[in-house]
N, C-alpha and C positions, 0 to 999 in steps of 0.2 A: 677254678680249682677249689675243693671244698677241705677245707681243713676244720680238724675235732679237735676239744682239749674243755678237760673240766672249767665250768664257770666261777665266774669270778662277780665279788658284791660289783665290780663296776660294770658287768656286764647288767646289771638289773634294766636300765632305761631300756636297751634294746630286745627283752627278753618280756617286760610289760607291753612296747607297742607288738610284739611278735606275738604273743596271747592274744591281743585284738584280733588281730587280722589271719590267722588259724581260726582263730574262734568263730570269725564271718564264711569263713573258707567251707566248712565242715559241719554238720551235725553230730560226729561223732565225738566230741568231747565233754566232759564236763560241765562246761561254760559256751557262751558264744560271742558275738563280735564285743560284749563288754569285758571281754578279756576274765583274769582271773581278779577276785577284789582285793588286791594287796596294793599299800601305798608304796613309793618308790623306796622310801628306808625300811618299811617291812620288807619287801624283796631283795634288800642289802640285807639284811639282817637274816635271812632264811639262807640263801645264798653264802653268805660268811659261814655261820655254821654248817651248812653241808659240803663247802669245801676242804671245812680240817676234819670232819666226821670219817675216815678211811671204810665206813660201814656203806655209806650213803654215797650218790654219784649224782651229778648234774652235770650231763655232756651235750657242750653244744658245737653244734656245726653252722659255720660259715662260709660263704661263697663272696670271697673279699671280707666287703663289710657288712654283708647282710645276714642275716639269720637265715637261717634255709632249713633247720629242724635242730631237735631236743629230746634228749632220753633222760628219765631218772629213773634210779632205783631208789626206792625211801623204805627205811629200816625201822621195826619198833627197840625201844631202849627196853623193850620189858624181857628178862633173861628166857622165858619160855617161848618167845618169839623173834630173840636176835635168831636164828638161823635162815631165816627167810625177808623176801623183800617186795616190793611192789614195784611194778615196771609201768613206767608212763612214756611214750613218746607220742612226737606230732613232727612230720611234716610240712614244709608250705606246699601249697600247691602246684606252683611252679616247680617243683623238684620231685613232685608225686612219677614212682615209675622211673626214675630211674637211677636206682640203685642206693638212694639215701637211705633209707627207712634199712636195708640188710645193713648198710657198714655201720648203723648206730647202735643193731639189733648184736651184733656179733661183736661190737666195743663196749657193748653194758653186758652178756653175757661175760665177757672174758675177765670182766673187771668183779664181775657177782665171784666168778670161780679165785681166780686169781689175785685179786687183792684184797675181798672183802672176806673171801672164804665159805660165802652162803652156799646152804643144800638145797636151798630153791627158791624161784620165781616165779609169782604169780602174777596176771594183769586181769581186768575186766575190758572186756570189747563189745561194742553195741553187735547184736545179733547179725545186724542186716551188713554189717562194713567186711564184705567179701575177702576183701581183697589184703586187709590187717589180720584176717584169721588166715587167709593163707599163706600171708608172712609167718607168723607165728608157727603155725603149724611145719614150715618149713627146719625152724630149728628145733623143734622136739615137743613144743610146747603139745595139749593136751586140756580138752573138754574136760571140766569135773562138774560142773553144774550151768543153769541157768535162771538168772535174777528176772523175770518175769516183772513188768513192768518198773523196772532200776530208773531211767528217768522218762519227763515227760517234755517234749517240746514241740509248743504251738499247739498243746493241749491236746497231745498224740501220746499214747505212752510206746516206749522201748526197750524191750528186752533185749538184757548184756549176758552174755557168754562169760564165766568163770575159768581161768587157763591157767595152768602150770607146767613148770620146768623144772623138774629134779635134775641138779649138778651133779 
């Protein structure tokens, strides 16, 4: 059974190995099997503040005691752009398909509308990840541009998709 609830700094160790091992999983992210570069008290410390932040969200799901996926929204402090946010999630593999990826997608919109107040959410998505754009697309989101060679891995470039969500 998979249970959500905002993270917490003690959630950092398991949220560093979780970064690994999505990051081996997928080409589509940011980073790959070396996870993201933060030391364990930096991701205490990011983590702490984005959970008294009521602007910002980092929702994670668990299946017992493992990770099984992650949504944030991350906010600018800058007044002409607190009304919007940036959407990141990742699944593990293991959970790819069924059904994760919607109930994280419908617990960070509800929380954009709902507690934080945002008028919109935007995410980037590599071009070729099918099956995240037609998540996305499922809940309202919308093509506005494309980043043409955005990153490069294994010395390949890849173009990401630009998307938005007006509340």
């Amino acid at each position: 059974m998979i249970t959500t609830r905002k993270a917490r700094a003690d959630d950092a160790e398991d949220i560093l190995e979780y970064s690994r091992i999505i990051g081996g999983e997928t080409d589509n992210l940011s980073f790959g099997p070396e996870g993201v570069s933060l030391t364990l008290l930096q991701e205490q410390e990011f983590l702490e503040a984005t959970y008294a932040n009521p602007k910002q969200l980092y929702l994670v799901a668990y299946d017992g005691n493992k990770l099984a996926g992650a949504v944030t929204l991350a906010t600018s402090n800058k007044p002409r752009m607190e009304h919007r946010a940036e959407l990141g999630i990742s699944v593990r593999k293991k959970w790819w398909g069924k059904g994760l990826g919607t109930r994280l997608m419908e617990e960070a919109i509800a929380y954009a509308r709902d507690v934080a107040h945002l008028e919109m959410i935007t995410l980037t998505v590599n071009t070729s990840n099918v099956r995240a754009i037609e998540l996305y697309r499922k809940f309202g989101f919308t093509r506005f541009a494309t980043f043409t060679n955005h990153s490069k891995i294994g010395g390949v470039y890849a173009d990401c998709d630009l998307m938005s969500l007006k509340l």
